[in-house]
N, C-alpha and C positions, 0 to 999 in steps of 0.2 A: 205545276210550280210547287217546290215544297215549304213546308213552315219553316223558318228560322225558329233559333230559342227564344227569340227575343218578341216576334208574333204568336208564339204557339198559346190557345186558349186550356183554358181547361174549365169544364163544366163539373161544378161545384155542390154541394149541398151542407147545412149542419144537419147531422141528428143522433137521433139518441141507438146505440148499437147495444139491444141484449146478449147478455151472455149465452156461450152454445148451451146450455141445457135449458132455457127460456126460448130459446130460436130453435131449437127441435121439437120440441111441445106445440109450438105455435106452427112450425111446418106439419106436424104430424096432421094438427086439426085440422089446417087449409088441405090438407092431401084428402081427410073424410070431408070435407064440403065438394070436394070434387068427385065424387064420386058418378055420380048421374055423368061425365064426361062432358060437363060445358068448362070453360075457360081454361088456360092457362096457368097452373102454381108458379107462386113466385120461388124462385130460388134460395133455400135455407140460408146461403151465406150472404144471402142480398136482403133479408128482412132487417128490417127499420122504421123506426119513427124521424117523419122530417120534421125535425122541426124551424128552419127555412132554407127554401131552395134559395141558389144562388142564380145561377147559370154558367154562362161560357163566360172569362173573364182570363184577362192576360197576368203573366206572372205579378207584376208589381202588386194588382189586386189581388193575387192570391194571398203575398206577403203580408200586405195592409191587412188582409181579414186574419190571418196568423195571429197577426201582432196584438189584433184589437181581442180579439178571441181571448188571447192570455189574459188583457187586462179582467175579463169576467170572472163577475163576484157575484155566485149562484151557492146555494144550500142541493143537499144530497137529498133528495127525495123517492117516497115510494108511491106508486096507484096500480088501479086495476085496468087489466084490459078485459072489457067483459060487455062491451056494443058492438056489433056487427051491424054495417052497412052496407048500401051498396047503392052507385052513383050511375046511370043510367046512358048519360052521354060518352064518358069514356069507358065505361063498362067493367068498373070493377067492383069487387067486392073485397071490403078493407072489414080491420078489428080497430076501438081504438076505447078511450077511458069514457064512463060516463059519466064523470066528474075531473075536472083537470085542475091538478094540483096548483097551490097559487105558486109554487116554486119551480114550475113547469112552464107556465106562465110568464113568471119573470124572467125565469132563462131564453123564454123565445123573442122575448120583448128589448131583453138585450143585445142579443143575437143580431134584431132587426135595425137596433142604433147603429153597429158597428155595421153592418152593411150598408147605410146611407152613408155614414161618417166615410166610408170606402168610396164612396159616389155613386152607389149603388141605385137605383130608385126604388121607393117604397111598394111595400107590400101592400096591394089593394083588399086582398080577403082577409075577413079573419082569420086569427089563428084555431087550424082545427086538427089536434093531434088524430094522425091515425098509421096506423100500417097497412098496404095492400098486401093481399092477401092471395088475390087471380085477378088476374087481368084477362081482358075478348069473352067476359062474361054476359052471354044474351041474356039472361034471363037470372033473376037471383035463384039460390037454388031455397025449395021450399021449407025447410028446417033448418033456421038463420041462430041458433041457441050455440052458446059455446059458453064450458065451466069457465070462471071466470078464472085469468091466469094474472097473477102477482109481479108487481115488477120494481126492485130496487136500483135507482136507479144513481151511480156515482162520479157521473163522466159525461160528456158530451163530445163529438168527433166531426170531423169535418172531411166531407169525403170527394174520391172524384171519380164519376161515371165516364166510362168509355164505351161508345157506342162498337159491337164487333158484328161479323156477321152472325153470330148467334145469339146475340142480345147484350143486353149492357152488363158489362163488367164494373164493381166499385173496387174502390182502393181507397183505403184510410188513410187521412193524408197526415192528421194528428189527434193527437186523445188530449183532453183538459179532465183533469178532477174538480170534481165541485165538491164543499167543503162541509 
C-alpha cells in the first residue's frame, strides 16, 4: 500500500550544520581515528551537531515545527570541539564541546518548547552536544586526542533523514540565522 501525501512521515532533526571547510577537517580527523580499520566513518556531507532529534512526524508537524522554529530568538555563537568520546552500547565514537556555550543551550532549550508546543513529547536525557564521528565501533581506538577545531556558529537547520539502501541520506529542510 503506498503513502498518500497527506500520511507520508518524515523523520526529522534540528542541528547545527558546519561549514565545508570545518566538515572536511573534522572528516579528515575521523578518516586518522580509523585508521587501525574498526568502525565505520560518518559521511563528510552527513556531520552535524543535534541538537534535538525529532523523529517520524507527518506534514502538518512538520509545518508547526517550521513555524515555531522561525519564532526563535537565539544569539550567534562560537565553541570548541575538542572531547572525543565514545559510547559503548551503540558503539560510536563522537567529538563534541567541553564546555557548552550558554547560547547553545538556550537554542536547544528552545528548540525543545517548540517541539512539545508541536505535541511532541519531551526529551528525557539531557542535552549533550556532540557529533558522531564512526559508527560499529568495537572498541575505542587507543589515541582518542584531537587538535581542538573552532566552530562559529550562525544558523541552526532542520533536517530530514531518509533511510536508503546504502545508509541514511539527510536533506535540509530549512536554515534560521541567529542573530
Amino acid at each position: 500500500m503506498q503513502q498518500t501525501a497527506k500520511t507520508r512521515r518524515s523523520r526529522l532533526f534540528f542541528a547545527l550544520w558546519p561549514e565545508p571547510a570545518l566538515a572536511a577537517r573534522i572528516h579528515r580527523h575521523a578518516l586518522d581515528l580509523l585508521k587501525d580499520g574498526r568502525g565505520k566513518v560518518m559521511a563528510l556531507p552527513q556531520l552535524h551537531l543535534t541538537l534535538r532529534f525529532v523523529g517520524a512526524v507527518e506534514a502538518e508537524t512538520q509545518q508547526c515545527l517550521i513555524d515555531g522554529a522561525g519564532r526563535v530568538k537565539g544569539e550567534a555563537f562560537d565553541f570548541t570541539l575538542d572531547t572525543l568520546g565514545y559510547w559503548g552500547k551503540p558503539k560510536v565514537l563522537w567529538l563534541g564541546p567541553s564546555a557548552v556555550p550558554a547560547a547553545m543551550q538556550a537554542l536547544a532549550q528552545q528548540l525543545e518548547t517548540v517541539c512539545t508546543a508541536c505535541g511532541l513529547p519531551a526529551e528525557k536525557r539531557d542535552f549533550a552536544p556532540h557529533m558522531t564521528l564512526l559508527r560499529k565501533v568495537r572498541r575505542p581506538p587507543r589515541e582518542r586526542t584531537l587538535p581542538p577545531l573552532h566552530w562559529a556558529v550562525s544558523e541552526f537547520v532542520l533536517v530530514r533523514s531518509d533511510t536508503l539502501p546504502e545508509g541514511a541520506q539527510y536533506t535540509l529542510v530549512q536554515r534560521w540565522k541567529l542573530g
